[in-house]
C-alpha positions in Angstrom: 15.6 -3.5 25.2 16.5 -3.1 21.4 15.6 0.1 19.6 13.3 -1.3 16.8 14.1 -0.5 12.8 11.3 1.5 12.4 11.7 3.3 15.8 8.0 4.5 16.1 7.9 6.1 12.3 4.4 6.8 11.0 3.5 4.3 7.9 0.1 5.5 6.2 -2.3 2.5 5.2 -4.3 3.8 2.5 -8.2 2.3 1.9 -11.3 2.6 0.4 -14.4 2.8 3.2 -15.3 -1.0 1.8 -13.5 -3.6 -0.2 -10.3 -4.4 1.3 -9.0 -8.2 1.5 -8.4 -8.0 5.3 -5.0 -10.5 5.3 -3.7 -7.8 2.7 -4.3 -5.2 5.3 -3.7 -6.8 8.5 -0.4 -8.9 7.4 1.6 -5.7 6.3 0.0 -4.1 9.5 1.2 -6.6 11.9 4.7 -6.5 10.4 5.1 -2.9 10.2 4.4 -3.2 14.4 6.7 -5.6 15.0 9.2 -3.4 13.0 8.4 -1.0 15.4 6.4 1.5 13.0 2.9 3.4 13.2 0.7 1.8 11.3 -2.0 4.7 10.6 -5.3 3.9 8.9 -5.9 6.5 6.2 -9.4 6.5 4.5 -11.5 8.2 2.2 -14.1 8.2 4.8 -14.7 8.7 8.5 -15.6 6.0 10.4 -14.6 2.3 9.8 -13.7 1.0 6.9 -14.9 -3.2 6.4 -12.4 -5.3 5.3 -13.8 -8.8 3.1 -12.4 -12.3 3.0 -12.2 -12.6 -1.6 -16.3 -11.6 -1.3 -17.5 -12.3 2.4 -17.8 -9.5 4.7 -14.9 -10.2 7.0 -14.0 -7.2 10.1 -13.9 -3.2 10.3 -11.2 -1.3 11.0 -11.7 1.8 12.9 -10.2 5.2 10.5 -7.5 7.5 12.2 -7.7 9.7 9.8 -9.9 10.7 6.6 -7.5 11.1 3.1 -8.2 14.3 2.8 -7.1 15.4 5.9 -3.6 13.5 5.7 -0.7 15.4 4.8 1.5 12.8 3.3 4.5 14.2 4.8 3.5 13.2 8.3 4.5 9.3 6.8 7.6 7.7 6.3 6.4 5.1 3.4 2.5 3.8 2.0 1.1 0.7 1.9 -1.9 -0.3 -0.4 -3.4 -3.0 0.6 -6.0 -4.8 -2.0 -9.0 -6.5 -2.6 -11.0 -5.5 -6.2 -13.4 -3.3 -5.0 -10.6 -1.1 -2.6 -8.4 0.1 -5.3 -11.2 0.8 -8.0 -12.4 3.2 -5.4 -9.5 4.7 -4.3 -8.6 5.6 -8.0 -12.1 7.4 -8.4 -10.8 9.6 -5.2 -8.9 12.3 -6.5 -7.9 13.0 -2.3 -6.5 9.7 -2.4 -4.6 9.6 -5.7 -3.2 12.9 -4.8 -1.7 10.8 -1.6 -0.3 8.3 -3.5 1.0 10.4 -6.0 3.1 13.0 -3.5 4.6 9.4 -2.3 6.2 9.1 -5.3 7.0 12.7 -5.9 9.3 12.5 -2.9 10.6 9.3 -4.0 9.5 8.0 -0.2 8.5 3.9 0.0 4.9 2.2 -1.3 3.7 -0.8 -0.9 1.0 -2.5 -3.1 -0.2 -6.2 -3.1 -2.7 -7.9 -5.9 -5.0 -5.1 -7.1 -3.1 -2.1 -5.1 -1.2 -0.9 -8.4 -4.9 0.2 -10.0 -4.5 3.3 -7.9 -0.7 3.7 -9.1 -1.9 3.4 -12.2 -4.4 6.2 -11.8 -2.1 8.2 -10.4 0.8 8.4 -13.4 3.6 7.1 -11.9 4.5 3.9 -13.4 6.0 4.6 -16.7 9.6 3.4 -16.8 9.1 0.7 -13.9 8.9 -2.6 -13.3 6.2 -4.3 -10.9 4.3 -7.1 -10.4 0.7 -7.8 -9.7 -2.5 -9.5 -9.5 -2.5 -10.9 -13.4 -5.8 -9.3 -14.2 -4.2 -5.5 -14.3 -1.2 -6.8 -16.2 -2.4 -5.0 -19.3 -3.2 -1.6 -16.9 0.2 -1.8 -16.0 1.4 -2.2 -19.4 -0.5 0.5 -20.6 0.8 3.0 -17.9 3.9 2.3 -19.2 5.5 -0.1 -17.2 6.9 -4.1 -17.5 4.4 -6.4 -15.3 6.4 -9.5 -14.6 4.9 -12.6 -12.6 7.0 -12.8 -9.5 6.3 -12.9 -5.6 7.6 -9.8 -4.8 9.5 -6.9 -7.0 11.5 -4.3 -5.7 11.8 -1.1 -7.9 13.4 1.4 -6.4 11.0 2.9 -3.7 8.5 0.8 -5.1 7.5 -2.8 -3.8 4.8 -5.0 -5.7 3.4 -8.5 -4.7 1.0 -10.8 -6.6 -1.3 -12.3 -3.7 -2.0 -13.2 -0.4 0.1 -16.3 -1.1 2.9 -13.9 -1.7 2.8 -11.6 2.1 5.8 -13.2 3.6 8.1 -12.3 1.2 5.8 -9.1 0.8 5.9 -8.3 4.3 9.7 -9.0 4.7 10.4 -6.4 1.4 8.2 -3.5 3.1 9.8 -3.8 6.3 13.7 -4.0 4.5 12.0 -0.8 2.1 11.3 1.2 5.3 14.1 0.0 7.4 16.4 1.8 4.7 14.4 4.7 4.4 14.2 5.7 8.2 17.8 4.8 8.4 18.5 7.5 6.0 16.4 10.4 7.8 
């Protein structure tokens, strides 16, 4: 048997209690597995957190572990899945920007798909970047400081951005490369 990329490394899953498009969550999550990574559901509550199909109610998702009682440092790379209502609510956590934020502070790998980057955004860490998005938080994004361009995926740095659920393949295939790298280099 074939040691896996990933090689049972610990990727944190970041969401709100309600409001995340389920594809956006269980996509990455799938591929992340079949990398041979963790996936870990982080949340800012206890619980299970309900995932929606665009604006029906779709599944929960039971919570490992709450956001405030992560430690960041137990992850190898984050991925924020979207959905409107997900981000909006992760940026009003201050737990949960915090997460994100120490991501970036130790220049480790995030993931965020169609309305992910609101919580980037909230947490100051876009200026000088380049990322792409769901078009509606194009002028966020520009306002944070960084270039929104209109691409399937973008690649900056430790950073990878995708548009849509249209967009996870090549999505998927960029996080898995991201935190291939990454574990190879620990």
């Amino acid at each position: 048997m074939t040691e896996k990329a990933l090689n049972g490394k610990k990727i944190a899953f970041l969401v709100a209690h309600e409001g995340i498009e389920q594809v956006e969550l269980t996509e990455p999550w799938k591929a992340v597995e079949e990398a041979g990574g963790e996936p870990v559901l982080v949340c800012t509550r206890p619980g299970t957190a309900q995932a929606f199909r665009h604006l029906d109610a779709a599944d929960t998702f039971d919570v490992d572990v709450t956001v405030a009682d992560a430690a960041s440092s137990d992850y190898l790379g984050l991925v924020l899945p979207g959905g409107v209502a997900n981000p909006d609510a992760l940026r009003m956590d201050s737990d949960a920007v915090d997460f994100v934020k120490s991501f970036f502070d130790d220049d480790r790998p995030v993931a965020a798909i169609c309305h992910a980057p609101w919580a980037l955004v909230e947490a100051n860490v876009l200026d000088g970047r380049t990322l792409t998005s769901w078009p509606s938080l194009q002028t966020d994004i520009r306002n944070a400081g960084a270039t929104w361009v209109d691409e399937e995926v973008v690649v900056d740095g430790a950073l990878v951005t995708s548009r849509n659920p249209d967009d996870l393949p090549a999505f998927n295939q960029a996080v898995v490369d991201l935190l291939t790298h990454a574990a190879q280099a620990t």
